[in-house]
BAROKE-18404 format. One line per field, with one value per residue: residue number from 1; x, y, z of N, C-alpha, C in turn. Coordinates in Angstrom, 2 decimals, always signed. Example, Ala and Ser with C-alpha at 12.3 -4.5 7.8 and 13.67 -1.06 7.14 Angstrom:
2
num	(1/2)
n.X	(+13.19/+12.85)
n.Y	(-5.69/-2.25)
n.Z	(+7.80/+7.08)
ca.X	(+12.30/+13.67)
ca.Y	(-4.50/-1.06)
ca.Z	(+7.80/+7.14)
c.X	(+13.20/+12.90)
c.Y	(-3.30/+0.03)
c.Z	(+7.80/+7.87)
! end
This chain:
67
num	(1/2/3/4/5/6/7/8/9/10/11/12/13/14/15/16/17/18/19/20/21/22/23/24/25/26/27/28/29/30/31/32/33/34/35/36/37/38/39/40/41/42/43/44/45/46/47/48/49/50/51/52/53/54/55/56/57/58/59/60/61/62/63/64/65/66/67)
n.X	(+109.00/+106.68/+105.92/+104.81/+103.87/+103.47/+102.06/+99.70/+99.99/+98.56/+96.89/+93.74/+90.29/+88.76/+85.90/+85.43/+85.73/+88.32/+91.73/+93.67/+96.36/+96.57/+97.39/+97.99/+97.54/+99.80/+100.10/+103.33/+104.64/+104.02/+104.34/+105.13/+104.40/+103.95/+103.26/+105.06/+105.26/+107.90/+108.28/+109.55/+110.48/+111.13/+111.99/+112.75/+113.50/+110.16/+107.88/+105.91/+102.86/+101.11/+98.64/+97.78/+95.68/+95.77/+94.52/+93.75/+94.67/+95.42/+94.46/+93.40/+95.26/+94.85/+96.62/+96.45/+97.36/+98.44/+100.23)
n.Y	(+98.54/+99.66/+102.96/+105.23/+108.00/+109.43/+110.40/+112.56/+111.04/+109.40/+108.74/+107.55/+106.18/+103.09/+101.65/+99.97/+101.03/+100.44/+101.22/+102.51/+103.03/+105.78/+106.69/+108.77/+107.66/+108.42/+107.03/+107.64/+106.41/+103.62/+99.83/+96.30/+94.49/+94.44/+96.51/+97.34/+98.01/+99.31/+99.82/+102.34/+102.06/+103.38/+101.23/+99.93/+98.12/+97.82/+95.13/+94.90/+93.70/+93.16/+93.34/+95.20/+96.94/+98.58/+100.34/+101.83/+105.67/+106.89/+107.06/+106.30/+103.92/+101.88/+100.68/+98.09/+97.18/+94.10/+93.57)
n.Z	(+79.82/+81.50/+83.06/+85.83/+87.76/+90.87/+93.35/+95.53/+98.23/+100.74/+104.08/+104.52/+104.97/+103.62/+101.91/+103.42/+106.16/+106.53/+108.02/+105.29/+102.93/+100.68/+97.40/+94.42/+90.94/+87.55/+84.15/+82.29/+80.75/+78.31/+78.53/+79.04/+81.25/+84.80/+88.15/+90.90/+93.83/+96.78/+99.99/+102.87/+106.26/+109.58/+110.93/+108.87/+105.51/+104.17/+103.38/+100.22/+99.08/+96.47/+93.91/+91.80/+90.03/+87.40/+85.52/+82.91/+82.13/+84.21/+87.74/+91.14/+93.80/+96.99/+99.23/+101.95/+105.24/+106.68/+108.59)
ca.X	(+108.51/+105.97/+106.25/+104.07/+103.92/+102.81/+101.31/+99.05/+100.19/+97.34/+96.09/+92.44/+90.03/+88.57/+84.65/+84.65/+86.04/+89.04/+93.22/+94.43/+97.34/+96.08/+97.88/+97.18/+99.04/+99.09/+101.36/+103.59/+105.33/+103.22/+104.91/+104.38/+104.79/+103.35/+103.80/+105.57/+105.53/+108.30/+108.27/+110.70/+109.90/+112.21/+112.60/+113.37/+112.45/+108.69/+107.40/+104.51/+102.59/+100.05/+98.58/+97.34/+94.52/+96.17/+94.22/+93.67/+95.99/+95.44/+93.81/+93.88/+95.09/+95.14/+97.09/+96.06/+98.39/+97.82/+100.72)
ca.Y	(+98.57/+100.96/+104.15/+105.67/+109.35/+108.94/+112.04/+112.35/+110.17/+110.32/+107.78/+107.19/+104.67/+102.78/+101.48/+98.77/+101.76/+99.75/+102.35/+102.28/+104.36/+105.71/+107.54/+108.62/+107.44/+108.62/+106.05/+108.12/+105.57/+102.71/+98.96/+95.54/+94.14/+94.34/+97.45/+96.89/+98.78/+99.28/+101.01/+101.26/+102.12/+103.79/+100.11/+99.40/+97.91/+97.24/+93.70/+95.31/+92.44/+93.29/+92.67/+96.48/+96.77/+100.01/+100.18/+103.30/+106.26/+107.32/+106.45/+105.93/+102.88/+102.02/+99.42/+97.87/+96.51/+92.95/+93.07)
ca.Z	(+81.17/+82.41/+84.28/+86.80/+88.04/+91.65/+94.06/+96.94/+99.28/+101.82/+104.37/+104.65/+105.02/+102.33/+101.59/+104.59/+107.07/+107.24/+107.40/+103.82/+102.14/+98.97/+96.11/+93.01/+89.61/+85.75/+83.55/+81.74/+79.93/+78.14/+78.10/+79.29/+82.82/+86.44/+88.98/+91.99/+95.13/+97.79/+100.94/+104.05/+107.59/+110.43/+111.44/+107.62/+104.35/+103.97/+101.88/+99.85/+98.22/+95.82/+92.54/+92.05/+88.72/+86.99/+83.80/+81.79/+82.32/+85.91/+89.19/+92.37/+94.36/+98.18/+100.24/+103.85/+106.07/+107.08/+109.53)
c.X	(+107.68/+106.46/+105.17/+104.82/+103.32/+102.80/+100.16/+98.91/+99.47/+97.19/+94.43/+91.64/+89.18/+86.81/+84.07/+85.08/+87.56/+91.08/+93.33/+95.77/+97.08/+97.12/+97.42/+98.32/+98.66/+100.36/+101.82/+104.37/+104.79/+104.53/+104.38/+105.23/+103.68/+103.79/+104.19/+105.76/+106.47/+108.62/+109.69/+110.17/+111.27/+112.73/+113.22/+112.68/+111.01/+108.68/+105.96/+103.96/+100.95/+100.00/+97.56/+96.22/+95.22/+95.86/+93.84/+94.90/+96.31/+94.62/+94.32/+94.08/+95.10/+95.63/+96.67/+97.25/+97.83/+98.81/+100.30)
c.Y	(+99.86/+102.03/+104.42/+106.74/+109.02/+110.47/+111.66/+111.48/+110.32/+108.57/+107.96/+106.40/+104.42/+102.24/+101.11/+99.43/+101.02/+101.23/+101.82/+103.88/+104.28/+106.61/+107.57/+108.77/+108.32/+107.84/+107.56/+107.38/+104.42/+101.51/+97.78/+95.14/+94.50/+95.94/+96.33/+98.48/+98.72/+100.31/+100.90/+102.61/+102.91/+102.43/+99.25/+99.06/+97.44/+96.05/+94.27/+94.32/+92.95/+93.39/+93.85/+96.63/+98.16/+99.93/+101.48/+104.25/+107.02/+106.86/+106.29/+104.60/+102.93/+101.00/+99.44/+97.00/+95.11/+92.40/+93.27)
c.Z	(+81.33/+83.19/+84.98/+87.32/+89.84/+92.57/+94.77/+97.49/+100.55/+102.87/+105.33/+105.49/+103.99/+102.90/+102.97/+106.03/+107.51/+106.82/+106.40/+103.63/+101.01/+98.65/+94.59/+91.74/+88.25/+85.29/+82.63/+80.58/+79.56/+77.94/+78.87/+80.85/+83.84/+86.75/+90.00/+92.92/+96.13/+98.71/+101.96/+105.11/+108.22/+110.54/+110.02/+106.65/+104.26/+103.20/+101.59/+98.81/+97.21/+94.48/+91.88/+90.13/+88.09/+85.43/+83.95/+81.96/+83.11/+86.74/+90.54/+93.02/+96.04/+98.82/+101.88/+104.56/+106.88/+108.31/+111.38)
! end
């Protein structure tokens, strides 16, 4: 399974001016699988659904909220 290092937790906005939460990764551990994201709220656990591109051996990603 993969690892991920994760750091600056920022929120933005992204290309189309639209809020995003970005962070930025470096894998520290190479293997096979997916990432997965979960968050949780004052009001509780988050459902974070995404299918995130994490190729090479850092970058940044950003999630939008569709609720």
């Amino acid at each position: 399974m993969p690892r991920y290092q994760l750091s600056n937790i920022r929120k933005t906005t992204d290309n189309f001016g639209r809020q995003v939460i970005a962070f930025d990764w470096k894998r520290t551990q190479e293997g096979s699988g997916y990432p997965s994201v979960s968050g949780k709220s004052k009001e509780g656990p988050l459902t974070i659904m995404s299918s995130p591109s994490m190729r090479g051996d850092s970058g940044t990603i950003a999630f939008q909220s569709f609720g």
